[in-house]
mmCIF file of the N, C-alpha and C atoms, coordinates in Angstrom:
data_MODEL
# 
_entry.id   MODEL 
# 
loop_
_atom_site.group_PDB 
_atom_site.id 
_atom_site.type_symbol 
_atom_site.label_atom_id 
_atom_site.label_alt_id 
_atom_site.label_comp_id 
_atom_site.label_asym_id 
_atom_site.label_entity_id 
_atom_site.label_seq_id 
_atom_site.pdbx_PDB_ins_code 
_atom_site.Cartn_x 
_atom_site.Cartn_y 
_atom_site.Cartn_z 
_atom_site.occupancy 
_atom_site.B_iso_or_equiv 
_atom_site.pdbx_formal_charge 
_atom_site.auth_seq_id 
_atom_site.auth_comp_id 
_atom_site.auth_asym_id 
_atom_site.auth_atom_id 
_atom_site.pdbx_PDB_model_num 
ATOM 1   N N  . UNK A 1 1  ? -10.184 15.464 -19.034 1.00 0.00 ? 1  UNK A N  1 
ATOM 2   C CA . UNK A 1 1  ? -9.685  14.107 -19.124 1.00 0.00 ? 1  UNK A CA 1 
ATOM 3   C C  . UNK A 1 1  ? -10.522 13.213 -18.201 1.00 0.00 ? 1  UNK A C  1 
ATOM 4   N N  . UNK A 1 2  ? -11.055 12.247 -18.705 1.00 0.00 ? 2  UNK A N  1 
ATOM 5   C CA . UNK A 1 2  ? -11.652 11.083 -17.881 1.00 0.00 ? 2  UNK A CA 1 
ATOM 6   C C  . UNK A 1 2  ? -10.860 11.014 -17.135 1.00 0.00 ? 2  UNK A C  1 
ATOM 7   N N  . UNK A 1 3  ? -11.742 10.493 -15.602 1.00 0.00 ? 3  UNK A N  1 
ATOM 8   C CA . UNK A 1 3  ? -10.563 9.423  -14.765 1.00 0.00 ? 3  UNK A CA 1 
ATOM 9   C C  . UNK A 1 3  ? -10.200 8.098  -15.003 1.00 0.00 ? 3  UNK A C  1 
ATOM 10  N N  . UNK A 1 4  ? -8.869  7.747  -14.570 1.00 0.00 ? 4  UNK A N  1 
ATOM 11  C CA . UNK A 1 4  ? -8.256  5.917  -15.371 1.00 0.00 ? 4  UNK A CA 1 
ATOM 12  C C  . UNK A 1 4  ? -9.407  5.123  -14.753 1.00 0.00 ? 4  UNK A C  1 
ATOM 13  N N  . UNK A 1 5  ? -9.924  4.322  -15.238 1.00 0.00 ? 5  UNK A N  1 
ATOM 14  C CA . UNK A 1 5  ? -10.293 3.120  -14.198 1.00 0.00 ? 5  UNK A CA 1 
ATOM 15  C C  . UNK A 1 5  ? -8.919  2.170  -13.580 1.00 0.00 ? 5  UNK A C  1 
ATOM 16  N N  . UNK A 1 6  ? -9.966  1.474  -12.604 1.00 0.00 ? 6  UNK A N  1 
ATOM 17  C CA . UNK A 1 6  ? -8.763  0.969  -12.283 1.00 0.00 ? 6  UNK A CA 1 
ATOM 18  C C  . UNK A 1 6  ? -8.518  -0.399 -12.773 1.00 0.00 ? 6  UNK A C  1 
ATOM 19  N N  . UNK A 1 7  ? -6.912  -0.681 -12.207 1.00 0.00 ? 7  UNK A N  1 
ATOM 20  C CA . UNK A 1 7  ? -6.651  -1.697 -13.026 1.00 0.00 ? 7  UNK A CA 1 
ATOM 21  C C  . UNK A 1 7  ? -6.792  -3.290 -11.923 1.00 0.00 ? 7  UNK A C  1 
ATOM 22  N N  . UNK A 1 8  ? -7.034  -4.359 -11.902 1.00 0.00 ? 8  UNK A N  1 
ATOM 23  C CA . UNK A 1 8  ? -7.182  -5.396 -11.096 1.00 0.00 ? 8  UNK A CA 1 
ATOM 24  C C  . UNK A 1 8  ? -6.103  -5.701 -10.499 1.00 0.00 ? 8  UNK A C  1 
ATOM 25  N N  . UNK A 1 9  ? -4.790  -5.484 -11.242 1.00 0.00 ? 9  UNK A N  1 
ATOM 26  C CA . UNK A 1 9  ? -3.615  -6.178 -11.057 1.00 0.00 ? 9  UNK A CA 1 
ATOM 27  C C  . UNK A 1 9  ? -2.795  -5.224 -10.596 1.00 0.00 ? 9  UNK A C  1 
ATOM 28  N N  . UNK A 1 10 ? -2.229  -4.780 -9.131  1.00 0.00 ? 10 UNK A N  1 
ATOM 29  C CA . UNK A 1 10 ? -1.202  -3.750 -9.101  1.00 0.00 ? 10 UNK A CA 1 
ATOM 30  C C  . UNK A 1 10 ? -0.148  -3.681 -10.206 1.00 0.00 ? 10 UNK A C  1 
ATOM 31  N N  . UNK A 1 11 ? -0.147  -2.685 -10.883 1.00 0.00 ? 11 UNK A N  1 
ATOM 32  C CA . UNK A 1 11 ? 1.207   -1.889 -11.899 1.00 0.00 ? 11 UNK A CA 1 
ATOM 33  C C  . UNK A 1 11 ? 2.109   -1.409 -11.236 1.00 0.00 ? 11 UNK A C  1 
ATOM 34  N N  . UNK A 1 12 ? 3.175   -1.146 -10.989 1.00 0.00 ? 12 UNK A N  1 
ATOM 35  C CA . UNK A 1 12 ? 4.137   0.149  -10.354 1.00 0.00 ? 12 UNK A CA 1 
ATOM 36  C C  . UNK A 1 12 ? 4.641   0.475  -11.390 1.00 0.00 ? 12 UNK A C  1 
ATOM 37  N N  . UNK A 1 13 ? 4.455   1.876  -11.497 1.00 0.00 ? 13 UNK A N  1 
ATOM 38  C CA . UNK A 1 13 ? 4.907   3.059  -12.442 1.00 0.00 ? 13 UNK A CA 1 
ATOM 39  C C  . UNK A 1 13 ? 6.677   3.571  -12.210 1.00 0.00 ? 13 UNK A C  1 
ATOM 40  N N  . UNK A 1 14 ? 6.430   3.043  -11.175 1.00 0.00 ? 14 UNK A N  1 
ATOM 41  C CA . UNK A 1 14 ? 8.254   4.150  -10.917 1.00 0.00 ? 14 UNK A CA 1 
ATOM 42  C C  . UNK A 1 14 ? 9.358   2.891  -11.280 1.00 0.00 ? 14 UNK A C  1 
ATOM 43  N N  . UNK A 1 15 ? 10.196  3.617  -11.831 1.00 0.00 ? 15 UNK A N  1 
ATOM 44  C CA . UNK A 1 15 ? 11.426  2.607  -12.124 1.00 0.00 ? 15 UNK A CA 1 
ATOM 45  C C  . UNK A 1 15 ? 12.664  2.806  -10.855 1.00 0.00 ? 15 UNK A C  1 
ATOM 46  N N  . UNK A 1 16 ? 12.092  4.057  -10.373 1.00 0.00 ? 16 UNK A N  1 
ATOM 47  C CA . UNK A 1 16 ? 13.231  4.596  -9.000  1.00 0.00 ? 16 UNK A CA 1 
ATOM 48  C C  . UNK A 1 16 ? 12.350  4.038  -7.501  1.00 0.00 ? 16 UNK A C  1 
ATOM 49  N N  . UNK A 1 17 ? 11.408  3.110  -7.727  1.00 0.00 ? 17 UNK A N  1 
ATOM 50  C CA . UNK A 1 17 ? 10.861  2.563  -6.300  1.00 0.00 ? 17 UNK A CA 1 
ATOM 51  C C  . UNK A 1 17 ? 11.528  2.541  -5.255  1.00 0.00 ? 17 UNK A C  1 
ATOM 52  N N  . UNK A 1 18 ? 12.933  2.582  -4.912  1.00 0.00 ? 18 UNK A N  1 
ATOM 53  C CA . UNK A 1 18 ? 13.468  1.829  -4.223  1.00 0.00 ? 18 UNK A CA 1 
ATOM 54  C C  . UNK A 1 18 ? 13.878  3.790  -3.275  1.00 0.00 ? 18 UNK A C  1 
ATOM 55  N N  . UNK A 1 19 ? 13.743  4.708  -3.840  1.00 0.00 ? 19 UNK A N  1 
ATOM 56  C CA . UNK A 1 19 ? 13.996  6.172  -4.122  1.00 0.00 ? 19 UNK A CA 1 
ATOM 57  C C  . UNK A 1 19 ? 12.919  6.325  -3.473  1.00 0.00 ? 19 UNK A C  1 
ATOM 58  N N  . UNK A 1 20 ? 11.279  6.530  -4.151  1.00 0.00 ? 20 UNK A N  1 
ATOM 59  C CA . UNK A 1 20 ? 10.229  6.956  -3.476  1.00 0.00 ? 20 UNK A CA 1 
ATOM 60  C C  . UNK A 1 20 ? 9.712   5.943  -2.672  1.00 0.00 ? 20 UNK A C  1 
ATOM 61  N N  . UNK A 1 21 ? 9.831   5.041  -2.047  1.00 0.00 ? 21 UNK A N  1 
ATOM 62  C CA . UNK A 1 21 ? 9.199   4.598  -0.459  1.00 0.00 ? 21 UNK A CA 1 
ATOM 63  C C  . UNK A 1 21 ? 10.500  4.022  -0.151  1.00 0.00 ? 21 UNK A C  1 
ATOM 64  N N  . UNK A 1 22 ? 11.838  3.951  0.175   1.00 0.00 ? 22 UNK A N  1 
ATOM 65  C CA . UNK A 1 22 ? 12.371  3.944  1.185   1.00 0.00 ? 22 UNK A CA 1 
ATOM 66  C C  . UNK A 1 22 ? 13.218  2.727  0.807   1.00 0.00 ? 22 UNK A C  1 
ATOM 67  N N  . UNK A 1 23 ? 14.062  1.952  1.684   1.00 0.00 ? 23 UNK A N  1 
ATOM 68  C CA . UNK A 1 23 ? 15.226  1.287  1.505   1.00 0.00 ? 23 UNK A CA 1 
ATOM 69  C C  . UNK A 1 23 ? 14.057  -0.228 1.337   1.00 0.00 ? 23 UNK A C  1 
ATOM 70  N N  . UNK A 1 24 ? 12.849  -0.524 1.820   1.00 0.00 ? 24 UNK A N  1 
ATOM 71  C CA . UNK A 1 24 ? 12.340  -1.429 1.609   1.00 0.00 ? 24 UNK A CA 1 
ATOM 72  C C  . UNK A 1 24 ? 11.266  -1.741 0.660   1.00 0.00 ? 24 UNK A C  1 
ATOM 73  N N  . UNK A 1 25 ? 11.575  -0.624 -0.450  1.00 0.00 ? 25 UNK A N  1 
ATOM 74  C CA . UNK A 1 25 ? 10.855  -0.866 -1.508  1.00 0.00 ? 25 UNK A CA 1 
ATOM 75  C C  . UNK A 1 25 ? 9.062   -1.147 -1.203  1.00 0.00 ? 25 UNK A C  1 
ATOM 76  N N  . UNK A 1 26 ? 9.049   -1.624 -2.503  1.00 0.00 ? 26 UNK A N  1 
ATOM 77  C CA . UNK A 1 26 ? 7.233   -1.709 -2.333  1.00 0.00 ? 26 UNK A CA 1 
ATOM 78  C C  . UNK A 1 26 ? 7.345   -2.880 -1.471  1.00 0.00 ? 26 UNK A C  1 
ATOM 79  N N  . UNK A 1 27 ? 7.735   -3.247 -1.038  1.00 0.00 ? 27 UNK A N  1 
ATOM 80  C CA . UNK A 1 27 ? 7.489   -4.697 -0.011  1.00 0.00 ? 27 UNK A CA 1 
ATOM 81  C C  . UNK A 1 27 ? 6.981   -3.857 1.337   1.00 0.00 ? 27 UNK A C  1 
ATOM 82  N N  . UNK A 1 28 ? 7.195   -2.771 1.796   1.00 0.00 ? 28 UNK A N  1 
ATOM 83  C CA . UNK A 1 28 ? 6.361   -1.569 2.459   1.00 0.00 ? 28 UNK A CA 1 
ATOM 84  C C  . UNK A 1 28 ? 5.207   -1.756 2.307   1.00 0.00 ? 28 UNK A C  1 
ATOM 85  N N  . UNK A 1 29 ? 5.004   -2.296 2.022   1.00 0.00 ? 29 UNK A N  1 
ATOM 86  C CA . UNK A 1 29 ? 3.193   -2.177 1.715   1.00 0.00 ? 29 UNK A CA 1 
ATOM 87  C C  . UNK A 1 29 ? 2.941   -3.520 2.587   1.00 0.00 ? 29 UNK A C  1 
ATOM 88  N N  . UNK A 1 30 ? 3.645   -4.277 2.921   1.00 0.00 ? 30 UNK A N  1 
ATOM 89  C CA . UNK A 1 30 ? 3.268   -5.098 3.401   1.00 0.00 ? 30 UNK A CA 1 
ATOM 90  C C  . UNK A 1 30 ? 2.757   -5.011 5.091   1.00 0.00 ? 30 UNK A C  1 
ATOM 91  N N  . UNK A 1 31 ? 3.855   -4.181 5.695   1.00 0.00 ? 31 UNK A N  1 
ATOM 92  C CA . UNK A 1 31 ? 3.622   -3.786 6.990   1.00 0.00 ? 31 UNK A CA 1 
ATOM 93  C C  . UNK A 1 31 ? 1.933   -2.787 6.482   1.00 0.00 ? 31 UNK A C  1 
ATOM 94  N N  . UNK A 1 32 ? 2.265   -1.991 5.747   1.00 0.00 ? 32 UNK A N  1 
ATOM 95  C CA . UNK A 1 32 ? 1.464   -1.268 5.567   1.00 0.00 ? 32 UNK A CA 1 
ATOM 96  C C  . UNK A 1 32 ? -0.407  -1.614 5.595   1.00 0.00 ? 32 UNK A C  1 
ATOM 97  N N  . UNK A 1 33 ? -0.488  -3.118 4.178   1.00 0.00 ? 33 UNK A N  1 
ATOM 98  C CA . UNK A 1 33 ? -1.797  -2.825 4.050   1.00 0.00 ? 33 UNK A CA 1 
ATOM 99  C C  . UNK A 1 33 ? -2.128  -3.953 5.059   1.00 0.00 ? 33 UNK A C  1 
ATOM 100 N N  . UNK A 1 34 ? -1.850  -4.363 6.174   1.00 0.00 ? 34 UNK A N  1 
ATOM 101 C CA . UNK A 1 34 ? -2.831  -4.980 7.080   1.00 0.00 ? 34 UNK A CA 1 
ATOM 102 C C  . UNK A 1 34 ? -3.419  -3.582 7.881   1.00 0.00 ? 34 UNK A C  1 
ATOM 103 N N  . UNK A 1 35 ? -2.773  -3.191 8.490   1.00 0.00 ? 35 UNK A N  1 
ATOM 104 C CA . UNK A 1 35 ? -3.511  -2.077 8.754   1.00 0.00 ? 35 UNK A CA 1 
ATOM 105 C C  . UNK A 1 35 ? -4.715  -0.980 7.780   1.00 0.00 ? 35 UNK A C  1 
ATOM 106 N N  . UNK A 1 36 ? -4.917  -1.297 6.953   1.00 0.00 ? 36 UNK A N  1 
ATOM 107 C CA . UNK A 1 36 ? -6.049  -0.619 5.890   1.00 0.00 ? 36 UNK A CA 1 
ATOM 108 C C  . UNK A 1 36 ? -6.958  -1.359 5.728   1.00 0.00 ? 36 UNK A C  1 
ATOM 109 N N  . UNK A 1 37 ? -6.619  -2.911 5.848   1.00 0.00 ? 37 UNK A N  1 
ATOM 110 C CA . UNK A 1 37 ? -7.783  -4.168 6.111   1.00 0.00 ? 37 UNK A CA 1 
ATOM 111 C C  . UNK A 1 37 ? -8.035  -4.044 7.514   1.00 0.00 ? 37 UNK A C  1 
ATOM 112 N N  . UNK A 1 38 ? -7.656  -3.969 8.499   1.00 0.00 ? 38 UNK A N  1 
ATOM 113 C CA . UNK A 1 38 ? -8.167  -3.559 9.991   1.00 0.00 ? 38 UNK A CA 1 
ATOM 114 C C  . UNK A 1 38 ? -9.117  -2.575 9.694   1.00 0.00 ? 38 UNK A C  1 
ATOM 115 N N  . UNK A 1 39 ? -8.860  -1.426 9.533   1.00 0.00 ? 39 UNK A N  1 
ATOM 116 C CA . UNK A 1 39 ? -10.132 0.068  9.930   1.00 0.00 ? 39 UNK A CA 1 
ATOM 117 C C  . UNK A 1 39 ? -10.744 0.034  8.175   1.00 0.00 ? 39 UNK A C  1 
ATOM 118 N N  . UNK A 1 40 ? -10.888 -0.322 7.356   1.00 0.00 ? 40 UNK A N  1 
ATOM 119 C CA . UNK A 1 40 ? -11.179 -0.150 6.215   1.00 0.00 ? 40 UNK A CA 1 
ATOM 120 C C  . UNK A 1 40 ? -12.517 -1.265 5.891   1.00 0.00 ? 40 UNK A C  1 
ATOM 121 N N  . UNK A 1 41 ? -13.555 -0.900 5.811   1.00 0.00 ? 41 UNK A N  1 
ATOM 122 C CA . UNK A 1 41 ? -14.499 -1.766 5.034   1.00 0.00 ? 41 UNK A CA 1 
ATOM 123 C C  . UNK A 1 41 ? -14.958 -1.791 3.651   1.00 0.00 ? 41 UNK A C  1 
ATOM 124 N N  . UNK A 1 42 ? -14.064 -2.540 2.725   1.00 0.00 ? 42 UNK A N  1 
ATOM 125 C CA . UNK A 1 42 ? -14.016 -2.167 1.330   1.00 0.00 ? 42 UNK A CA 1 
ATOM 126 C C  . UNK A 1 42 ? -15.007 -3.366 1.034   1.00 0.00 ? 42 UNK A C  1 
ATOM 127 N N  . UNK A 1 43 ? -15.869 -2.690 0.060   1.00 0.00 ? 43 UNK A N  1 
ATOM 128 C CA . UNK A 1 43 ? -16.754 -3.850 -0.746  1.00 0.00 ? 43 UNK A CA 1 
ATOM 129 C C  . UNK A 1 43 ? -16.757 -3.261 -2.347  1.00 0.00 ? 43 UNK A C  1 
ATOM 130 N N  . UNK A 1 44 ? -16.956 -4.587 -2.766  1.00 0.00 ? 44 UNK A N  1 
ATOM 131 C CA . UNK A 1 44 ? -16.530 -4.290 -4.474  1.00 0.00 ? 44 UNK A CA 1 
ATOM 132 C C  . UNK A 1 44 ? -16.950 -2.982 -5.047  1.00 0.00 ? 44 UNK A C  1 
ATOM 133 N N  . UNK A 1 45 ? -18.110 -2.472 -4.253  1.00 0.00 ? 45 UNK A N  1 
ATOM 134 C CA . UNK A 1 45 ? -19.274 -1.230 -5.072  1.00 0.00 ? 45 UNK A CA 1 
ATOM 135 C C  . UNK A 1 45 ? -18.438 0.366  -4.696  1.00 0.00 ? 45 UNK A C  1 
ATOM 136 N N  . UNK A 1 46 ? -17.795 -0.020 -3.657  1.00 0.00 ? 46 UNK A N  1 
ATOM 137 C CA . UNK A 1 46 ? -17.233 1.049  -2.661  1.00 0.00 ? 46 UNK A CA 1 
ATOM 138 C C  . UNK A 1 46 ? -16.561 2.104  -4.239  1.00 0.00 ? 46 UNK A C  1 
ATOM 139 N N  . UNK A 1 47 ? -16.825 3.772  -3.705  1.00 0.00 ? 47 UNK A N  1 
ATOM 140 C CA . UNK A 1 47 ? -15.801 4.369  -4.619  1.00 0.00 ? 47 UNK A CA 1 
ATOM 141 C C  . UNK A 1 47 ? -14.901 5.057  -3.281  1.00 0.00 ? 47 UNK A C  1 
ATOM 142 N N  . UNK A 1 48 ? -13.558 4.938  -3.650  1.00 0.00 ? 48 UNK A N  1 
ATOM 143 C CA . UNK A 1 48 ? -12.752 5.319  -2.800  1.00 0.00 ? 48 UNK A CA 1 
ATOM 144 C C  . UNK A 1 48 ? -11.472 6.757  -2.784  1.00 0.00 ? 48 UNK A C  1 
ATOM 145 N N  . UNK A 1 49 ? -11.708 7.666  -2.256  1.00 0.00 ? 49 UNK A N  1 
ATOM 146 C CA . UNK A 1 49 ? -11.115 8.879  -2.515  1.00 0.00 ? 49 UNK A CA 1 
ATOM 147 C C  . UNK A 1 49 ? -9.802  8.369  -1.211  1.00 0.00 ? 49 UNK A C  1 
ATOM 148 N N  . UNK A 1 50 ? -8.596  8.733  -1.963  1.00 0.00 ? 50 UNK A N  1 
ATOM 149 C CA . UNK A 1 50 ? -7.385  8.788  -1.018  1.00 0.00 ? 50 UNK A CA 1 
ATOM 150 C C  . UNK A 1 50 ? -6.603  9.977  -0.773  1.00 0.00 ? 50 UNK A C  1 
ATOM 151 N N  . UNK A 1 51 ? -6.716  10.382 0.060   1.00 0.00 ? 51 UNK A N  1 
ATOM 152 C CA . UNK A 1 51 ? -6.226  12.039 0.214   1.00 0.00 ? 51 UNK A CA 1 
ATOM 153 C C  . UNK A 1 51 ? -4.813  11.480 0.749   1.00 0.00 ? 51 UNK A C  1 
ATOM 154 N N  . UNK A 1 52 ? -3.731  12.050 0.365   1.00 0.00 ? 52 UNK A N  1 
ATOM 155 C CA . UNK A 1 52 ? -2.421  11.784 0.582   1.00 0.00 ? 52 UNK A CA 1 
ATOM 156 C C  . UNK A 1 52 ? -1.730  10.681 0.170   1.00 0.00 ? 52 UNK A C  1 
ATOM 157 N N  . UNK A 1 53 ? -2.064  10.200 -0.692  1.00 0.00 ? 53 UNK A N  1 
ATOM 158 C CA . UNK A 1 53 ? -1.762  8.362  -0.648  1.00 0.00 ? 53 UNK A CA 1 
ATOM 159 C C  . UNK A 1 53 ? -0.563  8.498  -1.215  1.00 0.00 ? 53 UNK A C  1 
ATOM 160 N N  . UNK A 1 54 ? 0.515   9.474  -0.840  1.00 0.00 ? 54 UNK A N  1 
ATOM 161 C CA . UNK A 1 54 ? 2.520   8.803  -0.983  1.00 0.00 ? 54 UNK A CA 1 
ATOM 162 C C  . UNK A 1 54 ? 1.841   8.575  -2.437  1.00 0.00 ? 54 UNK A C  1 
ATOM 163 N N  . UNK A 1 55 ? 3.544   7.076  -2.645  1.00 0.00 ? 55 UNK A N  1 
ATOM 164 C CA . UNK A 1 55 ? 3.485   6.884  -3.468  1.00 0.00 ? 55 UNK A CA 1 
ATOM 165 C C  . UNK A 1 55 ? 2.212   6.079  -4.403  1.00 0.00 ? 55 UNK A C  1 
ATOM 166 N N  . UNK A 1 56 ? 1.341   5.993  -3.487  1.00 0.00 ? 56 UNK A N  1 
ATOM 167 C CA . UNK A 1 56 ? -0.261  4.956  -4.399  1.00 0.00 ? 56 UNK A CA 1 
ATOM 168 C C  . UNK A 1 56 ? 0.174   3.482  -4.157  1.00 0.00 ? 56 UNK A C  1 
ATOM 169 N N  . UNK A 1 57 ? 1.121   3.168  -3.214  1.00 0.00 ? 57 UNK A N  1 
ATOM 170 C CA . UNK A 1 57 ? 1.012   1.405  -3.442  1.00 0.00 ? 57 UNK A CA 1 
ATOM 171 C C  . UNK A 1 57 ? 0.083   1.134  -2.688  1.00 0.00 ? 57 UNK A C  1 
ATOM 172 N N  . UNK A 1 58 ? -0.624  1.572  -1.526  1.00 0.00 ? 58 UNK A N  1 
ATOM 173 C CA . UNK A 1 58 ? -1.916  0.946  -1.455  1.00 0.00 ? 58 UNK A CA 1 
ATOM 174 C C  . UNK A 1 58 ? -2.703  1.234  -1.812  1.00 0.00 ? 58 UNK A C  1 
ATOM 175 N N  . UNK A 1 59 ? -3.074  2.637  -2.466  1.00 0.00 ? 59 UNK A N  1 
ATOM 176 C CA . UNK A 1 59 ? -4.180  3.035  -3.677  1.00 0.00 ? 59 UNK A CA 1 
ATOM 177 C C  . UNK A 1 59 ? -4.332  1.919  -4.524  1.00 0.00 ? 59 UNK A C  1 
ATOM 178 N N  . UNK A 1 60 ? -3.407  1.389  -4.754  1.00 0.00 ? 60 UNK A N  1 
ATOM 179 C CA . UNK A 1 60 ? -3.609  0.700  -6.399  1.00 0.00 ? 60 UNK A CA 1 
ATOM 180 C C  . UNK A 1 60 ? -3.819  -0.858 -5.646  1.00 0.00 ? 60 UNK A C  1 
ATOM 181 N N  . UNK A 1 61 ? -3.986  -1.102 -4.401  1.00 0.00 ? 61 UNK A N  1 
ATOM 182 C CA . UNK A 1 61 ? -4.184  -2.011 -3.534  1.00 0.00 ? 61 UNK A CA 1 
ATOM 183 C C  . UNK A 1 61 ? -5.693  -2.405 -3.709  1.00 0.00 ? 61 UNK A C  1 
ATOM 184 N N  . UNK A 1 62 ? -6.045  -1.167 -3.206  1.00 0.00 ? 62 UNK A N  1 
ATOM 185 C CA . UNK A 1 62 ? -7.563  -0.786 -2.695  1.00 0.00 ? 62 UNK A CA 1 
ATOM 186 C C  . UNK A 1 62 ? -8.146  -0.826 -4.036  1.00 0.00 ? 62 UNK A C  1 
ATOM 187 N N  . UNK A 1 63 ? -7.718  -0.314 -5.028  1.00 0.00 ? 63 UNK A N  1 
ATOM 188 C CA . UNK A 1 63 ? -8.093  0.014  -6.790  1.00 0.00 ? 63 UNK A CA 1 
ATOM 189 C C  . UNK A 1 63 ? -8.828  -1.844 -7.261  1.00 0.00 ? 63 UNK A C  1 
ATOM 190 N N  . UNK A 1 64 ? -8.082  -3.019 -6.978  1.00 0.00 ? 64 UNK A N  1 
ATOM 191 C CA . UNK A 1 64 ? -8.006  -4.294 -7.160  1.00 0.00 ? 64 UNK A CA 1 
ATOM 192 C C  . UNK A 1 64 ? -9.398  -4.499 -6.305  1.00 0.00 ? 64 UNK A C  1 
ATOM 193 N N  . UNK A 1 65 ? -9.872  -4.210 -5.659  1.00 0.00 ? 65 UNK A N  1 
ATOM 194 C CA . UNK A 1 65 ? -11.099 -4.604 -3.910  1.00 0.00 ? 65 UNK A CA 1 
ATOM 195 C C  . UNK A 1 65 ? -12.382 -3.806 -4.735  1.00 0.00 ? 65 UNK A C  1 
ATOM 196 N N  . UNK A 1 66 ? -12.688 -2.303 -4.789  1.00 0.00 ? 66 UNK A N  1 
ATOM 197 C CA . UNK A 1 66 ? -13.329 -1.998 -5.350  1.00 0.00 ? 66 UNK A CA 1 
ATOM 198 C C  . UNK A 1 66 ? -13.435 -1.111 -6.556  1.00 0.00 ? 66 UNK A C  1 
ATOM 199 N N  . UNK A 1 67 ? -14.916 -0.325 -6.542  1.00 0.00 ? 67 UNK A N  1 
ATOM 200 C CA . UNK A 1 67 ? -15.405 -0.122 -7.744  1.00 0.00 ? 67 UNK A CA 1 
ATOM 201 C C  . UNK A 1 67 ? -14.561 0.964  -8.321  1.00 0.00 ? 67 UNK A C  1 
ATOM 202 N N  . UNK A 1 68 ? -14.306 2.041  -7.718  1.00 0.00 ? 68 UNK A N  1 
ATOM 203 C CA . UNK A 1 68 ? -13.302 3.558  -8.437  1.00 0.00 ? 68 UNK A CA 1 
ATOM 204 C C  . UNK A 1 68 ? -12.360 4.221  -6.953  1.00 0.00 ? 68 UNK A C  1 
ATOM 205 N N  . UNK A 1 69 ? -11.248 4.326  -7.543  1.00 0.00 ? 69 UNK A N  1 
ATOM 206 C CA . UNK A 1 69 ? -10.759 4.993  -6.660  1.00 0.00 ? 69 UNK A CA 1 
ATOM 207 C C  . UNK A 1 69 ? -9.982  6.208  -7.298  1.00 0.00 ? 69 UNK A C  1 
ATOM 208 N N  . UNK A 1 70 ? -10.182 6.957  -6.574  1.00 0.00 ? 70 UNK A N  1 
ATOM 209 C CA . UNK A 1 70 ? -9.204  8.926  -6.979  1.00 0.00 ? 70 UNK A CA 1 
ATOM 210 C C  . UNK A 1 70 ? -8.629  9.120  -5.660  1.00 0.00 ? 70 UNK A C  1 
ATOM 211 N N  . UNK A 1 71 ? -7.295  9.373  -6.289  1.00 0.00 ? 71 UNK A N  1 
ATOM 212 C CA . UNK A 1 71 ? -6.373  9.506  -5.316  1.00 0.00 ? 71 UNK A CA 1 
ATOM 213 C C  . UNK A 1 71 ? -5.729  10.833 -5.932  1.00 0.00 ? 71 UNK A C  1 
ATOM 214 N N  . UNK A 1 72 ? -5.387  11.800 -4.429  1.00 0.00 ? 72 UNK A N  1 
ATOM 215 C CA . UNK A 1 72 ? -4.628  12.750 -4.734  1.00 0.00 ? 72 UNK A CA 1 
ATOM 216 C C  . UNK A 1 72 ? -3.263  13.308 -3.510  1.00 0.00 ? 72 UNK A C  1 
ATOM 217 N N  . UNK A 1 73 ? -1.846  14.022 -4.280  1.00 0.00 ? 73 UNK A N  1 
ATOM 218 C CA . UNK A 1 73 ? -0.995  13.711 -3.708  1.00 0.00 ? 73 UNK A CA 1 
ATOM 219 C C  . UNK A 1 73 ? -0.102  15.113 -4.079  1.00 0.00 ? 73 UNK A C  1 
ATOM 220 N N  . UNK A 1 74 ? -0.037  16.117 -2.756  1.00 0.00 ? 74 UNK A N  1 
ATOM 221 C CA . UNK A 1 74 ? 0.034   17.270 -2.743  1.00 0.00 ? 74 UNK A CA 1 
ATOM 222 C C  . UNK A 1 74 ? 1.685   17.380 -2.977  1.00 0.00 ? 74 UNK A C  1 
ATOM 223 N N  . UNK A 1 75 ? 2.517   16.601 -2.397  1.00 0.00 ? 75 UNK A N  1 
ATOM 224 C CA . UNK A 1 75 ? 4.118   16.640 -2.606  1.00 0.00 ? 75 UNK A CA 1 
ATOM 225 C C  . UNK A 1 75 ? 4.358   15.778 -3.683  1.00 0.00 ? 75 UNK A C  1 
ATOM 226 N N  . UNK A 1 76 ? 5.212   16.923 -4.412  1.00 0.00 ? 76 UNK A N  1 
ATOM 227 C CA . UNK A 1 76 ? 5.967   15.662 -5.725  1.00 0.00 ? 76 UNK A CA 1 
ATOM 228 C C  . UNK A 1 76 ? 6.305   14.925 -5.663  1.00 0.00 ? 76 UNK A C  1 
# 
């Protein structure tokens, strides 16, 4: 199977969000992705591997910035 490209526009896949990241929903991401813009130097060309990335709301963050990202996620 090819890998997806990515998409520009964050999607969320889960209809139980509120279940997999916690009582504050994807709005978590907010505390979250300043800190990934601090230590992170993303440029459009960048391909980006995410080892652990939870549920992917900042995968699919980072997916919007540059060129490919593969993300993988060892707990169901």
């Amino acid at each position: 199977m090819p890998p997806q490209t990515a998409q520009k526009e964050s999607t969320y896949y889960y209809r139980n969000i509120d279940q997999i990241v916690g009582e504050q929903g994807p709005w978590d991401l907010q505390q979250r992705w300043p800190e990934v813009q601090r230590y992170a130097d993303l440029r459009s060309d960048d391909c980006v591997l995410d080892v652990g990335c939870a549920e992917g709301l900042v995968t699919m963050e980072v997916a919007r910035l540059v060129q490919q990202v593969r993300a993988v996620e060892v707990s169901p």
